[in-house]
C-alpha positions as CSV (number, residue, x, y, z in Angstrom):
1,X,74.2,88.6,131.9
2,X,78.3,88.2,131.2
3,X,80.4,91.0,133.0
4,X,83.1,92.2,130.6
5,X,85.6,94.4,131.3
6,X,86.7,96.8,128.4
7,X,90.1,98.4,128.5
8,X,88.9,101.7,127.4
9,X,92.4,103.8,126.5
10,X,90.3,107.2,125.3
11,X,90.3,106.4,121.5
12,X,87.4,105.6,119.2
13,X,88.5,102.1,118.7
14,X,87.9,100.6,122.6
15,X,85.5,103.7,122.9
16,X,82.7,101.7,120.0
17,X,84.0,98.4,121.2
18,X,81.7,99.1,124.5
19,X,79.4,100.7,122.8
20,X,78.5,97.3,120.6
21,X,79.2,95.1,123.9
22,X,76.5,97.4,125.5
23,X,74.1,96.9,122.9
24,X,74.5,93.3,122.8
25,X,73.5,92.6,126.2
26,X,76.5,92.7,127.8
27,X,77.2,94.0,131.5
28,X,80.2,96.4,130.7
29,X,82.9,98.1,132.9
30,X,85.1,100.3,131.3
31,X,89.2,100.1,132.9
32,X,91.6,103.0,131.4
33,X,95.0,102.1,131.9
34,X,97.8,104.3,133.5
35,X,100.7,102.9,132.3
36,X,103.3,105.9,132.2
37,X,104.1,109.6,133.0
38,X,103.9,110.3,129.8
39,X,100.2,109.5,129.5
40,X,98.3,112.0,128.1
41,X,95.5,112.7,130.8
42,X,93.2,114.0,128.2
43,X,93.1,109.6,127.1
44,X,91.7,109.2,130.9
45,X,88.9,112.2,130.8
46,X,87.7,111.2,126.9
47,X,87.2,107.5,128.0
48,X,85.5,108.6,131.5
49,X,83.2,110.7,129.1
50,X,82.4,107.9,127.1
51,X,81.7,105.5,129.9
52,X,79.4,108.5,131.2
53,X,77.5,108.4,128.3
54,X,77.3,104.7,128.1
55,X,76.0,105.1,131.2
56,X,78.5,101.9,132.5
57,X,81.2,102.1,135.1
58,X,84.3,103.5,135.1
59,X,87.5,102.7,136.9
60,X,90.6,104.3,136.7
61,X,93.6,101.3,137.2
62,X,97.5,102.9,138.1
63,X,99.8,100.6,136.7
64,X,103.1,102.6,136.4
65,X,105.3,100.3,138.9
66,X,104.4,97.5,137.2
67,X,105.1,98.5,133.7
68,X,108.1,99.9,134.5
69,X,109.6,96.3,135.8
70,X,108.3,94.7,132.8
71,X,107.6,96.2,129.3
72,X,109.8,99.6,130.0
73,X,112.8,97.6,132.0
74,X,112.6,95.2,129.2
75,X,112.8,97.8,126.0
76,X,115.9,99.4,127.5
77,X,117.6,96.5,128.6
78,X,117.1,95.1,124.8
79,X,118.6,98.1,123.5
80,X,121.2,97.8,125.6
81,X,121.6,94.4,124.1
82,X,121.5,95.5,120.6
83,X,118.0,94.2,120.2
84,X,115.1,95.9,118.6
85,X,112.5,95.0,121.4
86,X,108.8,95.2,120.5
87,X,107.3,97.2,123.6
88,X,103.6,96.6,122.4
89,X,103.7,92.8,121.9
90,X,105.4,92.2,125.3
91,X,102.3,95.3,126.6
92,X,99.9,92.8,125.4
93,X,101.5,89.2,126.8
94,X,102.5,90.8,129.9
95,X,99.9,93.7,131.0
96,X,96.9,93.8,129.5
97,X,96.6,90.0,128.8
98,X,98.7,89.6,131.7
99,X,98.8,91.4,134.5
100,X,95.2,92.9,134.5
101,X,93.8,89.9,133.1
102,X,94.7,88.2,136.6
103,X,94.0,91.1,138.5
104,X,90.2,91.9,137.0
105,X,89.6,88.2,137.0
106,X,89.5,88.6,141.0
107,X,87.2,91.2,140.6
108,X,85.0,88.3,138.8
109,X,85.3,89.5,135.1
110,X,84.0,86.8,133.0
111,X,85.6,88.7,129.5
112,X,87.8,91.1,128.6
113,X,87.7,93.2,126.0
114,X,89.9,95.6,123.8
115,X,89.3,97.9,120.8
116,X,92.1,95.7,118.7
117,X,91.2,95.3,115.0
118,X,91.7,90.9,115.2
119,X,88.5,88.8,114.9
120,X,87.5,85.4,117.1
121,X,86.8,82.3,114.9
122,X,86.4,78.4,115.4
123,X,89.4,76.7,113.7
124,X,89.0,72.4,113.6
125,X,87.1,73.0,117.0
126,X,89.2,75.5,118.6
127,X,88.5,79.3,119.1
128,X,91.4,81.2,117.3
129,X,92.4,84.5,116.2
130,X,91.9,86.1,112.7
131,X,92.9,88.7,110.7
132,X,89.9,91.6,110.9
133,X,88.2,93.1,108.4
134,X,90.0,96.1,108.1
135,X,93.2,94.5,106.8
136,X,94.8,97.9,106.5
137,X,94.6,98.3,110.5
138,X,95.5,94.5,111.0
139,X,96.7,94.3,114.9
140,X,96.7,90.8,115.1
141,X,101.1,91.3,114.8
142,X,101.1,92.8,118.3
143,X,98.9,89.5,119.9
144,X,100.9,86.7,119.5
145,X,102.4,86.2,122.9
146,X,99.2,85.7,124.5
147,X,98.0,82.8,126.4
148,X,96.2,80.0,124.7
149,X,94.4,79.3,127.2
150,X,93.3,82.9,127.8
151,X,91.7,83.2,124.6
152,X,88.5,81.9,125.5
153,X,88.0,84.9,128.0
154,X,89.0,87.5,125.1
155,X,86.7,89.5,123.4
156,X,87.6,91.7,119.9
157,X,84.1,93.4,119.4
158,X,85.4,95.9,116.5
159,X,87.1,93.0,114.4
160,X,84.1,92.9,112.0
161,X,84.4,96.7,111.0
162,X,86.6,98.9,108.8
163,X,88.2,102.2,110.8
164,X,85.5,104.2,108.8
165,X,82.4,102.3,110.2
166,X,83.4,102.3,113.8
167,X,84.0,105.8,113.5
168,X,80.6,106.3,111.9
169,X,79.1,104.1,114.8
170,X,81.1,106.7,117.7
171,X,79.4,109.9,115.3
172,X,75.9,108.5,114.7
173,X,75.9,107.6,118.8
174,X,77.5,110.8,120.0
175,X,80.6,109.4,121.4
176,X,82.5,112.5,121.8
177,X,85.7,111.0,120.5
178,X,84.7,109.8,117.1
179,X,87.0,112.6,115.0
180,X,89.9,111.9,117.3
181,X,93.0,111.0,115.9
182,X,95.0,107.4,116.3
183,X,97.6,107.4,118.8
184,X,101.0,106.8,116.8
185,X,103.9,105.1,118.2
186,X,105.4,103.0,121.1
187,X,102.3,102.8,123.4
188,X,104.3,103.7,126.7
189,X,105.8,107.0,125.3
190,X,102.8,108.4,123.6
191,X,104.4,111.2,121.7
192,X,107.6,111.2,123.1
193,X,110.3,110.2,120.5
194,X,111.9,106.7,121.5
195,X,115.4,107.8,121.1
196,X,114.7,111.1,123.6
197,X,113.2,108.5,126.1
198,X,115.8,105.9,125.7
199,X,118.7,109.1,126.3
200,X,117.4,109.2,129.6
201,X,118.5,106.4,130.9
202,X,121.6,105.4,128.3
203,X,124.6,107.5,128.1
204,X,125.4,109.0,124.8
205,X,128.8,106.8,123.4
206,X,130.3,108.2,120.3
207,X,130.9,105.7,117.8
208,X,131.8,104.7,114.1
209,X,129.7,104.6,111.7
210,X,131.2,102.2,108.4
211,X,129.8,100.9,105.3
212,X,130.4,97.5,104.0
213,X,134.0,97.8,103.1
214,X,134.7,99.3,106.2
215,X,135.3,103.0,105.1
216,X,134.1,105.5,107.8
217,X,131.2,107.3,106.8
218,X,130.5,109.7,110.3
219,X,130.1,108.8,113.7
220,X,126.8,107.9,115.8
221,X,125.6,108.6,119.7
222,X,125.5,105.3,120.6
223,X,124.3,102.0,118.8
224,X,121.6,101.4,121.1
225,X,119.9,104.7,120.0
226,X,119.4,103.0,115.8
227,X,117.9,100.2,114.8
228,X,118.8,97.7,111.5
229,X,116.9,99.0,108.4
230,X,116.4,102.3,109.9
231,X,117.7,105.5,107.0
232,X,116.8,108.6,109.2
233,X,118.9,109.9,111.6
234,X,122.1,108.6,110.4
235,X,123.7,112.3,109.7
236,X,126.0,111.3,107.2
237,X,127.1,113.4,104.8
238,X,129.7,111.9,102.5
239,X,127.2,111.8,100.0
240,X,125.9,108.2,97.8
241,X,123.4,107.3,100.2
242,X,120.7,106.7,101.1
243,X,122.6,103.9,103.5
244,X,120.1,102.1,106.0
245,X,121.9,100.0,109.4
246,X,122.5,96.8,108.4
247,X,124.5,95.7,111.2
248,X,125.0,96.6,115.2
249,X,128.2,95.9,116.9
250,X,127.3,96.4,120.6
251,X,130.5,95.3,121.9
252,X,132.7,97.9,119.6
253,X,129.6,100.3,119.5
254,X,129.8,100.2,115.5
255,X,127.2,100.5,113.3
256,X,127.6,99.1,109.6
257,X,125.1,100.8,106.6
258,X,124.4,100.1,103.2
259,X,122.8,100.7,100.2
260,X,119.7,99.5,99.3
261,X,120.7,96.9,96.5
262,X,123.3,95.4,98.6
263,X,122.6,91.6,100.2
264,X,123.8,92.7,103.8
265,X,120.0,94.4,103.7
266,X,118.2,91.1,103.4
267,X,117.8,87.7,104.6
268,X,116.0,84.9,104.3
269,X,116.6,82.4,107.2
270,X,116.3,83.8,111.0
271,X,117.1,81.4,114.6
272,X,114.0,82.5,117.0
273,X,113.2,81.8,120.5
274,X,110.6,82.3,123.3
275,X,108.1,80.9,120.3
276,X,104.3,80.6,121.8
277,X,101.6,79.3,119.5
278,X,97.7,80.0,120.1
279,X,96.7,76.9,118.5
280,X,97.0,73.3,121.1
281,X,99.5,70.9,119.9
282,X,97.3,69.0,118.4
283,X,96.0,70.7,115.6
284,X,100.0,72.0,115.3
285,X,101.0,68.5,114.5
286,X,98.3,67.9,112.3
287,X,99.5,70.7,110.1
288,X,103.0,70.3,110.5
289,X,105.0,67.9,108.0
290,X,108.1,66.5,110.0
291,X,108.2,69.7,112.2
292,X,107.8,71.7,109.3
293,X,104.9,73.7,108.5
294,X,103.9,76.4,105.2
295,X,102.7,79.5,106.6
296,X,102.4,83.2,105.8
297,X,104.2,85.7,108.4
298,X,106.1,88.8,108.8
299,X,108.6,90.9,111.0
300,X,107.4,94.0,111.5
301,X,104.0,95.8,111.8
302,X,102.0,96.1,108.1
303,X,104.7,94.3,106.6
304,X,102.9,92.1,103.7
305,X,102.6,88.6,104.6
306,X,105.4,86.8,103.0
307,X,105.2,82.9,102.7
308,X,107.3,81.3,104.4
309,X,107.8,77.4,105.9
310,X,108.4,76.9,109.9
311,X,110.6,74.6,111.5
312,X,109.2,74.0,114.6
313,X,111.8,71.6,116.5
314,X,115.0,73.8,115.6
315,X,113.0,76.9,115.4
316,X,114.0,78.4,112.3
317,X,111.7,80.8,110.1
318,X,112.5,80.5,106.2
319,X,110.8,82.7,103.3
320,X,110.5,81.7,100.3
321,X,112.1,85.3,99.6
322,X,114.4,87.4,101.0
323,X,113.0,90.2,102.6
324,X,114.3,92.9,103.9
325,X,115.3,95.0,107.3
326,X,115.2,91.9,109.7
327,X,116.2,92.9,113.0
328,X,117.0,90.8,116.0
329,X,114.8,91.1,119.5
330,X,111.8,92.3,116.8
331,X,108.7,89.8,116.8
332,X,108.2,87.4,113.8
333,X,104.5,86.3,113.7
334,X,103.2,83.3,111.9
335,X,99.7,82.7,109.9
336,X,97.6,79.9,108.7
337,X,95.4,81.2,105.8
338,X,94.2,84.3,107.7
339,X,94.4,82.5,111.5
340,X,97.1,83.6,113.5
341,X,98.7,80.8,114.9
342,X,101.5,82.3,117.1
343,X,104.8,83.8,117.0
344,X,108.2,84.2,118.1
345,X,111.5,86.7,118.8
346,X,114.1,87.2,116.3
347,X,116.9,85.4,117.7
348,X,119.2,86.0,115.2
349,X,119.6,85.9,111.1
350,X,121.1,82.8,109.9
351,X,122.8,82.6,106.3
């Protein structure tokens, strides 16, 4: 019988994605993460509850030190930077694919498993991730920086459902946590606004706010506190908006906004870096035409696929379209037909 660990974080999602490793034979042990003080320690009591009724066990792992060196360290130092990290992404890569990965492999975990909506599938011989069923709850954008070679010991049990069925399967089994609602935002602050955690440890710096002709428009906290496409929050009030942060000027803490038809907004050539791919080279090179492969991808979470083609040597992303809101330090993931095939960080947008 294969031991598999499931990161159990309280929700119905991980809660059924026990539940159906259970059933299948598997020797499950539920881990809840504590990642942060702002954890909600209701999260930790609804999974125990769950693993009581599963009847599996149930261990409670304190991680706090060691996501706040990585993932929270990271986020504000981005900021700072004026870079829109992506705190989940790096979660994934570093913690939970990472970090406990290692650590419950000493324990002698043969899997690991997590309530993502993303699907395991054999690609030209190779196991790869897909795009679930539930398209609409698609979190194959936040799993790109894993390991290759981890994906083997990865298990997405719930990838074969929509939201509706698993939470049919948590009511018709009596998991206690089938009506409860999805956690919504960065997965460190729970429901903590990001600018309210970000204020304190970054000093509020009063700054200009202009449009594209350079005619001030109000003034701004700090350009580490906004992020480029973002409309609320602005506080301007000269009228003619709405205007959405097209540009950051960290060094002369200026932000730049516009309107929504004009071409500052949109781009359709980014620079990336730090790009890892979950398919071996050679299946890359096989699909690759002089370092170039056609993919699908986008830059933010439940934006549509847009196609796109991939320069892999120079490691430059260009759509077919331009789309709009690009911001740098945000993750840019890349598909083959419905395969993820890896990602990368938005370096910077190129004209």
């Amino acid at each position: 019988m294969k031991k598999v660990f499931v990161l159990m974080s309280g929700g119905v999602d991980s809660s059924v994605a026990a539940f159906l490793l259970k059933k299948e034979g598997y020797d499950v042990i539920g881990v809840h993460l504590k990642i942060s003080k702002y954890c909600n320690p209701q999260d930790e009591e609804d999974a125990r509850a769950v693993a009581n009724i599963l009847n599996i066990p149930f261990y409670v792992i304190d991680i706090t030190k060691e996501y706040q060196s990585t993932v929270v360290l990271d986020t504000i130092k981005n900021y700072v930077l004026g870079y829109t990290p992506n705190p989940d992404a790096l979660c994934n890569r570093l913690i939970k694919f990472g970090y406990i990965y290692d650590f419950l492999k000493k324990l002698g975990m043969n899997l690991i498993a997590t309530g993502h909506y993303a699907k395991k599938d054999i690609f030209k011989g190779e196991e790869v991730i897909k795009i679930p069923k539930d398209k609409n709850k698609d979190q194959t954008y936040f799993l790109w920086g894993i390991k290759r070679s981890r994906l083997k010991k990865i298990l997405f049990p719930i990838g074969d459902y929509t939201k509706e069925e698993v939470r049919k399967i948590a009511k018709e089994n009596n998991l206690p946590v089938a009506e409860k609602k999805d956690s919504q935002g960065i997965c460190f602050l729970g429901p903590i606004r990001l600018i309210d955690f970000l204020k304190e440890f970054l000093p509020e710096s009063r700054g200009l706010i202009l449009d594209t002709k350079g005619n001030i428009l109000g003034y701004h906290p700090g350009y580490y506190f906004f992020t480029e496409g973002q409309r609320h929050g602005l506080n301007i009030k000269t009228g003619g908006g709405p205007y959405y942060v097209a540009l950051k000027d960290p060094k002369k803490n200026i932000i730049v906004v516009a309107k929504e038809n004009e071409e500052i907004l949109y781009t359709k050539k980014i620079k990336l870096k730090n790009l890892n791919f979950l398919i071996s080279k050679k299946i890359l090179k096989e699909l690759c035409i002089n370092n170039k492969i056609k993919i699908t991808a986008r830059c933010r979470y439940r934006q549509p696929l847009m196609p796109a083609i991939l320069d892999t040597k120079n490691k430059i992303l260009t759509f077919k379209e331009s789309i709009k809101a690009v911001a740098p330090g945000q993750s840019a993931v890349f598909y083959y037909k419905d395969i993820l095939i890896g990602g990368g960080i938005i370096y910077k947008k190129l004209v």
